[in-house]
C-alpha positions in Angstrom: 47.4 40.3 -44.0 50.8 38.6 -43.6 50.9 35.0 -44.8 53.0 33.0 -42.4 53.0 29.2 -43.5 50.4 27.2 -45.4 48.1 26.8 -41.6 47.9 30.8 -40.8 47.4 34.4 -42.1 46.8 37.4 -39.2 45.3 40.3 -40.4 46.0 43.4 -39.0 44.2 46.6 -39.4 46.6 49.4 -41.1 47.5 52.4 -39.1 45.6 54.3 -41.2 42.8 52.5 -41.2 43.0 52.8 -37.0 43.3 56.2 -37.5 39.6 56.6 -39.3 37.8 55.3 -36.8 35.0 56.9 -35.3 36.4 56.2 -31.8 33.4 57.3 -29.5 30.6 55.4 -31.9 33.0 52.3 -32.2 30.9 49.3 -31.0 32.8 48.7 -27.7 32.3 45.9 -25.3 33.0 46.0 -21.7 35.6 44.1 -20.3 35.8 41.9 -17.0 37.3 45.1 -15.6 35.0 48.0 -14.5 36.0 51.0 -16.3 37.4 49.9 -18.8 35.5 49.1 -22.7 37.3 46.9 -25.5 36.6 46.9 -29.2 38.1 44.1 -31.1 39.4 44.4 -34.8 39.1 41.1 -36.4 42.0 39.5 -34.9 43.3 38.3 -31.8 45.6 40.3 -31.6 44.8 43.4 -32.1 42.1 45.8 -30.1 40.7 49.1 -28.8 40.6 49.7 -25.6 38.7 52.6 -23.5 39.9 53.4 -20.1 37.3 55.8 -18.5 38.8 59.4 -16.8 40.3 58.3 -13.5 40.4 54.6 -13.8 43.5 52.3 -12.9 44.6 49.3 -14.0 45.6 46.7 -11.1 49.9 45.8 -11.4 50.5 43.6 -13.9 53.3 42.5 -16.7 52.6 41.2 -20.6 53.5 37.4 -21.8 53.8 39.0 -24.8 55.5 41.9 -26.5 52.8 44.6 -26.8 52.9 47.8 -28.7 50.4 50.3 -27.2 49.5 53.9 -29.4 47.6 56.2 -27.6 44.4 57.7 -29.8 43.0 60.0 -27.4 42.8 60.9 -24.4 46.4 60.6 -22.3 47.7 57.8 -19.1 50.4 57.2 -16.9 52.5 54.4 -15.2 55.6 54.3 -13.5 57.9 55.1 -16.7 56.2 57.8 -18.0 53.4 60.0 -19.2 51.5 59.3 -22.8 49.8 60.8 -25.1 48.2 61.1 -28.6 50.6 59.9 -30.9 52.4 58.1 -28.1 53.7 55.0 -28.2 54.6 52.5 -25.9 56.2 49.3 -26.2 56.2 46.5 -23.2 57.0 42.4 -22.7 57.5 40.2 -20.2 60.2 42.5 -18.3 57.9 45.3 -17.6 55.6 45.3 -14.7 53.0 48.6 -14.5 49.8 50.0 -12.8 48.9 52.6 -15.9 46.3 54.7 -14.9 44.1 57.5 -16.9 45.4 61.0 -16.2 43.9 64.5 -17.8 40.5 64.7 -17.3 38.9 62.7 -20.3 38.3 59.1 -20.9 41.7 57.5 -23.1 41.7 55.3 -25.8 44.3 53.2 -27.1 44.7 50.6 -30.1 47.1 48.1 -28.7 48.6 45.3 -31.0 50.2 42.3 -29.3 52.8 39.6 -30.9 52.6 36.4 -29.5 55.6 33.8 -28.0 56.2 32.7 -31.8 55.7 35.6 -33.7 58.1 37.4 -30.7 61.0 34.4 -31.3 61.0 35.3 -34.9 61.6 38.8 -34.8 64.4 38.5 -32.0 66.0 35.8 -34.6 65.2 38.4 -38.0 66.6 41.3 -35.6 63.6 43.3 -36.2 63.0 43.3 -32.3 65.7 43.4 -29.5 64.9 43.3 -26.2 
């Protein structure tokens, strides 16, 4: 947990506590989107997501800056290929279509940094877009 201000404390999950789960018996939920399964981890900002073998995601950009690691499983958009281990970083200047690619379903833990918690680390240098 990180305690920003006297009003609000986000807790993230650790990297290695992502890296325990079961990933196939998480509880997942599906999403508005066919295909495509979410599992979320306490906060708001911070998920699972499953993305069925085959299945696209329709065009779209971020509001906010959004670190994606891939788990299993691998994907593809218009900058690139990932993988396990991958990691991909977007905000509101990337606009992509990722789809699944390799023959099994992928799964992703994707963390998220909303409009204030994005300000601060441009102003602490931490981030740089």
């Amino acid at each position: 947990a990180r305690n920003l201000g006297p009003r609000k404390t986000v807790s993230l999950p650790r990297c290695d506590e992502v890296l325990s789960y079961d990933l196939h018996s998480t509880n997942w939920r599906k999403s508005w989107l066919a295909g495509i399964d979410i599992a979320p981890l306490g906060s708001p900002d911070a998920r699972l997501i499953k993305l069925k073998d085959g299945q696209s995601v329709p065009k779209h950009n971020h509001s906010d800056f959004e670190a994606t690691v891939v788990l299993a499983g691998s994907f593809s958009d218009e900058f690139g290929n990932y993988s396990i281990g991958d990691i991909v970083f977007s905000d509101s200047s990337i606009t992509h279509a990722p789809r699944v690619i390799g023959g099994e379903d992928c799964i992703c833990y994707v963390g998220r940094q909303s409009g204030w918690q994005k300000r601060l680390t441009y102003a602490l240098g931490i981030y740089d877009a």
